[in-house]
HTML snippet that shows the backbone in 3Dmol.js (N, CA, C, O; Angstrom):
<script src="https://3Dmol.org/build/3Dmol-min.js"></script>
<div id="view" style="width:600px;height:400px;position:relative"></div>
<script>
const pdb = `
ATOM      1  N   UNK A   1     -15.720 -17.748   8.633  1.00  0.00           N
ATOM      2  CA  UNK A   1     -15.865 -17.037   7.411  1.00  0.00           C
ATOM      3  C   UNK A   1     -15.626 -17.978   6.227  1.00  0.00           C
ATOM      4  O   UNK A   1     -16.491 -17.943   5.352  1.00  0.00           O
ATOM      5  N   UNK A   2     -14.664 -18.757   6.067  1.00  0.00           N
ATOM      6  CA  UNK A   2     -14.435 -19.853   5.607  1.00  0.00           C
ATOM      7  C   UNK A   2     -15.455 -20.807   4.700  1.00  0.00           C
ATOM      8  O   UNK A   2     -15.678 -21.024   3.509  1.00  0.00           O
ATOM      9  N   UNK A   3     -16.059 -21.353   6.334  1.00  0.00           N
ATOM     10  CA  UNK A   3     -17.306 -22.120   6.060  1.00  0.00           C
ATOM     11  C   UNK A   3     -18.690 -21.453   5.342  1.00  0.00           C
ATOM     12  O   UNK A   3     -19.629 -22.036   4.800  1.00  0.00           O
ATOM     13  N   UNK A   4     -18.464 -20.062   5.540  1.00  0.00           N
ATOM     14  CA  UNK A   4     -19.722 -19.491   4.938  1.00  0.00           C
ATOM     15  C   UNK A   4     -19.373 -19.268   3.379  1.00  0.00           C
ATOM     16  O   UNK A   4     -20.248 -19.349   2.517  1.00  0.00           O
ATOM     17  N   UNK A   5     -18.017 -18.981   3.083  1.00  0.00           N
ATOM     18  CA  UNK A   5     -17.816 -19.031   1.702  1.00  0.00           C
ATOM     19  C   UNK A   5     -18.210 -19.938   1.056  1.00  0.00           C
ATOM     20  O   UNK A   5     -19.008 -19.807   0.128  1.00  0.00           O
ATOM     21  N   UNK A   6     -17.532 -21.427   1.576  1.00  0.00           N
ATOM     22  CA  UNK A   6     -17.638 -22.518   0.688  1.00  0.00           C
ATOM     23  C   UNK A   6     -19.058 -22.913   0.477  1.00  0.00           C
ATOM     24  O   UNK A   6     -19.419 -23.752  -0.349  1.00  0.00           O
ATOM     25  N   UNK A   7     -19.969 -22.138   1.416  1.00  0.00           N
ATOM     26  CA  UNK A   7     -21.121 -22.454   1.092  1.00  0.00           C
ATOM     27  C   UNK A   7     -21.930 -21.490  -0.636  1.00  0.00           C
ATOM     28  O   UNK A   7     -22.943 -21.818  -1.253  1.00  0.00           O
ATOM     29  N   UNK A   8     -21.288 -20.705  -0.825  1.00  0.00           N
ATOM     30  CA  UNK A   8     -21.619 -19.567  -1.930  1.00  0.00           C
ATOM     31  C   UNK A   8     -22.989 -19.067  -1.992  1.00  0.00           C
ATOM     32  O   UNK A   8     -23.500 -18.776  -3.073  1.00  0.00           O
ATOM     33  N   UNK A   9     -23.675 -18.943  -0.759  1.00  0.00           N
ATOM     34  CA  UNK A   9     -24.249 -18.163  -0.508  1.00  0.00           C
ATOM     35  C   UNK A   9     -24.173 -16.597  -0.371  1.00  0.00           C
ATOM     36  O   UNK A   9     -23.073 -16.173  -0.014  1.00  0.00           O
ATOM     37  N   UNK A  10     -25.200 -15.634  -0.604  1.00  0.00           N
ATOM     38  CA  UNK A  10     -24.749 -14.145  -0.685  1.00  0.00           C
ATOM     39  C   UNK A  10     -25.048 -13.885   0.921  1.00  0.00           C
ATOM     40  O   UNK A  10     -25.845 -14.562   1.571  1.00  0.00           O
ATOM     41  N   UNK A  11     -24.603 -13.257   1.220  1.00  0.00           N
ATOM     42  CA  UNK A  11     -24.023 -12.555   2.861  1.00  0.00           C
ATOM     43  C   UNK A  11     -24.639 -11.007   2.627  1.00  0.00           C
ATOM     44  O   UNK A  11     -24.644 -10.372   1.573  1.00  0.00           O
ATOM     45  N   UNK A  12     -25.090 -10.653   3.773  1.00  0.00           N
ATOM     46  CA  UNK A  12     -25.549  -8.825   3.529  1.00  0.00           C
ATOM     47  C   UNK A  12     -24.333  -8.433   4.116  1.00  0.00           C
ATOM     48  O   UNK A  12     -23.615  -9.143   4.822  1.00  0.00           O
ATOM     49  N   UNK A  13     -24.139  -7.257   3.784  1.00  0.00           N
ATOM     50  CA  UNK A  13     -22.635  -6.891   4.013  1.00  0.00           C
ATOM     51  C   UNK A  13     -22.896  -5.426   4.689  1.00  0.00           C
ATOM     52  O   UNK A  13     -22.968  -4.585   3.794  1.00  0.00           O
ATOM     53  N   UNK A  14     -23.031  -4.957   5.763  1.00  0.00           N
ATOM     54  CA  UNK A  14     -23.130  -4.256   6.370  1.00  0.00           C
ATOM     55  C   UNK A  14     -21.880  -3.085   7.224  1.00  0.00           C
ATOM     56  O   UNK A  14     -21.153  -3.365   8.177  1.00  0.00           O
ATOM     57  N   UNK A  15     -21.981  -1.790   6.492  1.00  0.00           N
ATOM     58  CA  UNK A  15     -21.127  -0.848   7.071  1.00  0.00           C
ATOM     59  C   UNK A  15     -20.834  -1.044   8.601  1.00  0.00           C
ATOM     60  O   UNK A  15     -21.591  -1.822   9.181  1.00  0.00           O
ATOM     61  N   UNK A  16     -19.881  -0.471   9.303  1.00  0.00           N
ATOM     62  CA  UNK A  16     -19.632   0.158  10.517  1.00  0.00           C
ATOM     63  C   UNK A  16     -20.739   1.160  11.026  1.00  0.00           C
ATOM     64  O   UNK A  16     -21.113   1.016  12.190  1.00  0.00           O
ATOM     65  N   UNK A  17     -21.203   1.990  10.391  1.00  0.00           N
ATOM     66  CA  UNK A  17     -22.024   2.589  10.180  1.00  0.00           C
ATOM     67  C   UNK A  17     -23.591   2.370  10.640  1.00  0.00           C
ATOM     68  O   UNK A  17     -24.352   3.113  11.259  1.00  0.00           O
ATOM     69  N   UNK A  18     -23.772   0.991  10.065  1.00  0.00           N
ATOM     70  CA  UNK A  18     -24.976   0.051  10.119  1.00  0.00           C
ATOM     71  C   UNK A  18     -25.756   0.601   8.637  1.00  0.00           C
ATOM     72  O   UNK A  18     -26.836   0.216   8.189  1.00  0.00           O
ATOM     73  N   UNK A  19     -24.959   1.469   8.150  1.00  0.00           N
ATOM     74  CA  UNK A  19     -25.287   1.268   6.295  1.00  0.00           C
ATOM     75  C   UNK A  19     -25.187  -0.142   5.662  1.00  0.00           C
ATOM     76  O   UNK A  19     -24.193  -0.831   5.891  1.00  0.00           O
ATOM     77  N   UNK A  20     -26.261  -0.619   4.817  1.00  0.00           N
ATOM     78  CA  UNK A  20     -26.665  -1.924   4.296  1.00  0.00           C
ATOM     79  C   UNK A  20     -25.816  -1.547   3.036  1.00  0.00           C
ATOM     80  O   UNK A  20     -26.250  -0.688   2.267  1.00  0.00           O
ATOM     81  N   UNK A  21     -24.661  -2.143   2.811  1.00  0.00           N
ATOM     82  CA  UNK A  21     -24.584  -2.210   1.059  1.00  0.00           C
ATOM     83  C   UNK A  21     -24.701  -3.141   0.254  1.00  0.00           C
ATOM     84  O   UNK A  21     -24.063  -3.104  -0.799  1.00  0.00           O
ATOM     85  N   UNK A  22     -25.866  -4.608   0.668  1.00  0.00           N
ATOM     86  CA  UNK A  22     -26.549  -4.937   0.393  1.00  0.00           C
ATOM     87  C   UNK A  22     -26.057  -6.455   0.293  1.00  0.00           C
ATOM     88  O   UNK A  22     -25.555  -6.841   1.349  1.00  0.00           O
ATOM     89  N   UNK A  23     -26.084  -7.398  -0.722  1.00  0.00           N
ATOM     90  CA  UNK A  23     -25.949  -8.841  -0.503  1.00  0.00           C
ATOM     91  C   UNK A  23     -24.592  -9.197  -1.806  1.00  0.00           C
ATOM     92  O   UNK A  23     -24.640  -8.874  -2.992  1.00  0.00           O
ATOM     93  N   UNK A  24     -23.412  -9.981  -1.060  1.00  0.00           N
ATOM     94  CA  UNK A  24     -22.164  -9.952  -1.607  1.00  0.00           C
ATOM     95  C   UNK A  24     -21.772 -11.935  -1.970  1.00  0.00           C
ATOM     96  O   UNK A  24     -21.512 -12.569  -0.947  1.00  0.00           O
ATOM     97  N   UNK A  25     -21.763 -12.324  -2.610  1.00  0.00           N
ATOM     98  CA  UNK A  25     -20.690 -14.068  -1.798  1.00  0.00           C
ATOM     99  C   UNK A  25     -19.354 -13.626  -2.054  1.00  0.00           C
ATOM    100  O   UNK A  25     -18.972 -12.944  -3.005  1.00  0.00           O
ATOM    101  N   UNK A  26     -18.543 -14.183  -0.909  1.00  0.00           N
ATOM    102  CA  UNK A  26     -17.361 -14.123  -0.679  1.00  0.00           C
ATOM    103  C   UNK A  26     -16.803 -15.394  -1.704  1.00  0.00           C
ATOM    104  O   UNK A  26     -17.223 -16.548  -1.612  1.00  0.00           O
ATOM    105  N   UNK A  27     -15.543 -14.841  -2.916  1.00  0.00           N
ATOM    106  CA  UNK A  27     -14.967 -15.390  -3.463  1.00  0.00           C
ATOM    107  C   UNK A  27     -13.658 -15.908  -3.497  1.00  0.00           C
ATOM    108  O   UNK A  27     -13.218 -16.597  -4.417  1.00  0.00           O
ATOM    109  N   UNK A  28     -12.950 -15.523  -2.345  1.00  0.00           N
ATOM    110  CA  UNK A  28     -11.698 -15.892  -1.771  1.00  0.00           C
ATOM    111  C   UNK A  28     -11.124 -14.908  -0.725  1.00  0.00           C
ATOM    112  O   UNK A  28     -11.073 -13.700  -0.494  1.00  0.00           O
ATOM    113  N   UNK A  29     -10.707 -16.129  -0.208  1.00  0.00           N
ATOM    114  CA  UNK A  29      -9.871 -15.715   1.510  1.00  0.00           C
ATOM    115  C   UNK A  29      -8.765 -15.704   1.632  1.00  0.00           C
ATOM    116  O   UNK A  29      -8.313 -16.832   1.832  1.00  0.00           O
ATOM    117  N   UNK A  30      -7.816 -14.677   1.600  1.00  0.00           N
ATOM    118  CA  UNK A  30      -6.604 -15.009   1.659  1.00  0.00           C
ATOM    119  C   UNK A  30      -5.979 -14.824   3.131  1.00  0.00           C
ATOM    120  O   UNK A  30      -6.823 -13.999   3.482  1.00  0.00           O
ATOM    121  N   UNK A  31      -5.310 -14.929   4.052  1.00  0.00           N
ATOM    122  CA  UNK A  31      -5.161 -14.811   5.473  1.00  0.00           C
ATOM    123  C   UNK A  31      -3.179 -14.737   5.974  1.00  0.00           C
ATOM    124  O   UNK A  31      -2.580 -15.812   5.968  1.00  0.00           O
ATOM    125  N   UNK A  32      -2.702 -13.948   6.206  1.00  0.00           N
ATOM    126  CA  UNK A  32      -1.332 -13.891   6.447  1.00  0.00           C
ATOM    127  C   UNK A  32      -1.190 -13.532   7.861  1.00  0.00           C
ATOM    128  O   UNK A  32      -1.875 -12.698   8.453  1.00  0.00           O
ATOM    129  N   UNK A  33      -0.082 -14.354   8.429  1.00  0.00           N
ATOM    130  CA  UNK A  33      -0.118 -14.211   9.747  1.00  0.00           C
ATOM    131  C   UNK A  33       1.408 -13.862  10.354  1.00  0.00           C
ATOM    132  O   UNK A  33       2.318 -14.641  10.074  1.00  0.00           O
ATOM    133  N   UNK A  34       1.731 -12.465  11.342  1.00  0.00           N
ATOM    134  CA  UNK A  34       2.688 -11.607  11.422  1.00  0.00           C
ATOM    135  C   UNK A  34       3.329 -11.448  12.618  1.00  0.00           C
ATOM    136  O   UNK A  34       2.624 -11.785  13.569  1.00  0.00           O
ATOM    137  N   UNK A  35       4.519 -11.017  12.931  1.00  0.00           N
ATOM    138  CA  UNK A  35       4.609 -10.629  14.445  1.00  0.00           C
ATOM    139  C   UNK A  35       4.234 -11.345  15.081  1.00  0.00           C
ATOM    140  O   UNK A  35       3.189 -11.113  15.689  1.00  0.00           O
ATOM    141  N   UNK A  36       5.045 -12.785  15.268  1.00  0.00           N
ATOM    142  CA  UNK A  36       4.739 -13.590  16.442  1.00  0.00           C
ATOM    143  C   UNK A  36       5.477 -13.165  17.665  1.00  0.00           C
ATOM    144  O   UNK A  36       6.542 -12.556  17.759  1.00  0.00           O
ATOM    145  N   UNK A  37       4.394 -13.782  18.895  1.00  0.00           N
ATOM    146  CA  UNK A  37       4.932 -13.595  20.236  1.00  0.00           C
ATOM    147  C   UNK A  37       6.177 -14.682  20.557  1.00  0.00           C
ATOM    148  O   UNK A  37       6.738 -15.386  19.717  1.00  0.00           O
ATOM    149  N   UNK A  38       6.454 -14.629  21.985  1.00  0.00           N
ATOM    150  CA  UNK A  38       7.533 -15.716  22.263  1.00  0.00           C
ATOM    151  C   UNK A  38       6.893 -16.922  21.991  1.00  0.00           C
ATOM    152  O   UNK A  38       7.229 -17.763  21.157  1.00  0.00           O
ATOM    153  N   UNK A  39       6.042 -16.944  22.678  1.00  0.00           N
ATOM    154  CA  UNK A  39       4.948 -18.368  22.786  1.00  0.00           C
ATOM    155  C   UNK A  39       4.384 -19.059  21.041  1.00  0.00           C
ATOM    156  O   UNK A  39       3.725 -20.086  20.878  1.00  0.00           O
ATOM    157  N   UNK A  40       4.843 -18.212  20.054  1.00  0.00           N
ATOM    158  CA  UNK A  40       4.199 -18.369  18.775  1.00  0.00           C
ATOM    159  C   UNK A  40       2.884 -18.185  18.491  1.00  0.00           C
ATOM    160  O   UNK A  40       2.530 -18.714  17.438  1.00  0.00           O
ATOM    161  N   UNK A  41       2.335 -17.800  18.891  1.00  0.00           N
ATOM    162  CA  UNK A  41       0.858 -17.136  18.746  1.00  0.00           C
ATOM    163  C   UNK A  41       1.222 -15.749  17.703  1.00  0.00           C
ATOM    164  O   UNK A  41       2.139 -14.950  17.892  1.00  0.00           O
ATOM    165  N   UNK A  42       0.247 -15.731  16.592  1.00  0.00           N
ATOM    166  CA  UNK A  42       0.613 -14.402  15.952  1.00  0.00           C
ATOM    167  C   UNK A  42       0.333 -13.153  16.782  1.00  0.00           C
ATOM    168  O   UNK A  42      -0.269 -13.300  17.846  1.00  0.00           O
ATOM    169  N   UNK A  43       0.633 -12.201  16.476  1.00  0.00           N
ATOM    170  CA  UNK A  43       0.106 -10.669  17.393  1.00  0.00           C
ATOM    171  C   UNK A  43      -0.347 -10.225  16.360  1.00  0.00           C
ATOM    172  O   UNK A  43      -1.458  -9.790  16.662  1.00  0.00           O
ATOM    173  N   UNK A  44      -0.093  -9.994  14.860  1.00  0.00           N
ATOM    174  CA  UNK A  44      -0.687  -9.788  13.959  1.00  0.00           C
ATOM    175  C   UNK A  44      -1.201 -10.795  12.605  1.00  0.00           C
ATOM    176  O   UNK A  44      -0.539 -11.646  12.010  1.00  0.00           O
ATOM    177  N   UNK A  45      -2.511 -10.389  12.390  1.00  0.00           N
ATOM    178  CA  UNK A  45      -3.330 -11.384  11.551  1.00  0.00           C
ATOM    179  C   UNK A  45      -4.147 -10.647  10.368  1.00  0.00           C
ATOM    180  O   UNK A  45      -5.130  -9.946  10.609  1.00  0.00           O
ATOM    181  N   UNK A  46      -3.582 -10.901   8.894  1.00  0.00           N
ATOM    182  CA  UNK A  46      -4.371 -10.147   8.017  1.00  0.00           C
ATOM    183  C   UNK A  46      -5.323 -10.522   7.192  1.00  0.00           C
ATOM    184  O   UNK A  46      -4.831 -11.510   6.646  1.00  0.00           O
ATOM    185  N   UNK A  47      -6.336 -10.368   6.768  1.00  0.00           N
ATOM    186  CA  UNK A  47      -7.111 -10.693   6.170  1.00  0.00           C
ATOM    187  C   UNK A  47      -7.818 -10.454   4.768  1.00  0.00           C
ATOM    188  O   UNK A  47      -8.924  -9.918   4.838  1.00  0.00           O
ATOM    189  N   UNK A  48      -7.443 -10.706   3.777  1.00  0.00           N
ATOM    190  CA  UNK A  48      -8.336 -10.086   2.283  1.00  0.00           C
ATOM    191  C   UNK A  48      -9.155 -10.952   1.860  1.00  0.00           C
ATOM    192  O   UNK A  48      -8.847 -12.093   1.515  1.00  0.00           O
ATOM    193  N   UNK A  49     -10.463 -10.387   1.855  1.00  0.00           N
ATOM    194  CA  UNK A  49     -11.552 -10.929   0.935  1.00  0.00           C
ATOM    195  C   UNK A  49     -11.985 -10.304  -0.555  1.00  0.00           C
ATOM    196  O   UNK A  49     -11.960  -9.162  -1.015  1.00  0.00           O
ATOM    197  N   UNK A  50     -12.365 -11.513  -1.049  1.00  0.00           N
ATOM    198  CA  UNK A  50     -12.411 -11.302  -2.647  1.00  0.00           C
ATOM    199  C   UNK A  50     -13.890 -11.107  -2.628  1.00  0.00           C
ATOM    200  O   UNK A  50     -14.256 -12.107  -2.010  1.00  0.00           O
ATOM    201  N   UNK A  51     -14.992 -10.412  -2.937  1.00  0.00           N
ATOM    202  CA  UNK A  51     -16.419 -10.324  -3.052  1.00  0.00           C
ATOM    203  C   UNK A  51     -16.972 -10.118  -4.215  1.00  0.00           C
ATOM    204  O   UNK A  51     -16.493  -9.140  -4.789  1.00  0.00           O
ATOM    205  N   UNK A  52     -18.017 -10.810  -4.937  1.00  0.00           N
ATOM    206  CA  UNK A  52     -18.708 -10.423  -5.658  1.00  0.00           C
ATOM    207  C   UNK A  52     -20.145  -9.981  -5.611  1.00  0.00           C
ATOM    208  O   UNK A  52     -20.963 -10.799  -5.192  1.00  0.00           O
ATOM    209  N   UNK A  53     -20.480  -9.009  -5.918  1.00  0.00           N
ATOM    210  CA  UNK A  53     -22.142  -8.460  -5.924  1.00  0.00           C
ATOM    211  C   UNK A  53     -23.033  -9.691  -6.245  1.00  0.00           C
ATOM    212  O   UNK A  53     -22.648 -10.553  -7.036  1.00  0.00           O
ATOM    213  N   UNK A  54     -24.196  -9.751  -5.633  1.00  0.00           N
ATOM    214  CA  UNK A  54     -24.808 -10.503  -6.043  1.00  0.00           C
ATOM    215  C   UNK A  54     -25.832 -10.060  -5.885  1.00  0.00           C
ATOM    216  O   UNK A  54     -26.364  -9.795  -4.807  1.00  0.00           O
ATOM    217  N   UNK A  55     -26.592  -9.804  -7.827  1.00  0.00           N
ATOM    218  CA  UNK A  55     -27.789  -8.936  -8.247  1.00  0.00           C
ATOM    219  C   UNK A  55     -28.610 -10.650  -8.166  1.00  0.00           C
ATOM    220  O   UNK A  55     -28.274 -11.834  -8.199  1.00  0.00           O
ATOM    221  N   UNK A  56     -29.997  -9.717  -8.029  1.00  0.00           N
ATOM    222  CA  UNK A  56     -31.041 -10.557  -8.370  1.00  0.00           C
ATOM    223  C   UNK A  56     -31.500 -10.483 -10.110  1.00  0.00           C
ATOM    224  O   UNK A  56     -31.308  -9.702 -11.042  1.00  0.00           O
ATOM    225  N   UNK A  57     -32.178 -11.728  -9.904  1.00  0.00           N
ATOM    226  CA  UNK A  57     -32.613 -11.689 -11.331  1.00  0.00           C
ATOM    227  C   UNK A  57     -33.833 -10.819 -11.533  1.00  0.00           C
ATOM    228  O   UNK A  57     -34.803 -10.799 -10.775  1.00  0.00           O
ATOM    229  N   UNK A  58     -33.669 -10.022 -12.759  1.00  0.00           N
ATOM    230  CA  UNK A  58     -35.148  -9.031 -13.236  1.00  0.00           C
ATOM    231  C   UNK A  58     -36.184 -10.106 -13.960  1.00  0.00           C
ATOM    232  O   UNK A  58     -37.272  -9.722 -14.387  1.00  0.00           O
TER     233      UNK A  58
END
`;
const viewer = $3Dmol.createViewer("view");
viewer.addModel(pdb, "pdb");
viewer.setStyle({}, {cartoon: {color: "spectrum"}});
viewer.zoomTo();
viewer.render();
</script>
């Protein structure tokens, strides 16, 4: 996800649903990591993305 940001390309952003809500670039990743096991591996991993719309030109 990362790598597709830094590219700032727009991404189609697609519901659960398989509703299109259409084409977004991802503007920041923030990632926090929770509840580690014994072994240190997280068990929980969170994720926020920053998105902006991305209209075409008229």
């Amino acid at each position: 996800m990362r790598q597709e940001a830094s590219k700032g390309d727009p991404l189609l952003l697609v519901a659960g649903t398989g509703h299109v809500l259409g084409r977004w670039c991802i503007t920041n990743i923030e990632e926090s990591q929770d509840t580690f096991l014994k072994n240190g591996v997280p068990h929980k991993v969170e994720f926020r993305l920053q998105l902006t719309r991305y209209g075409e030109d008229d």
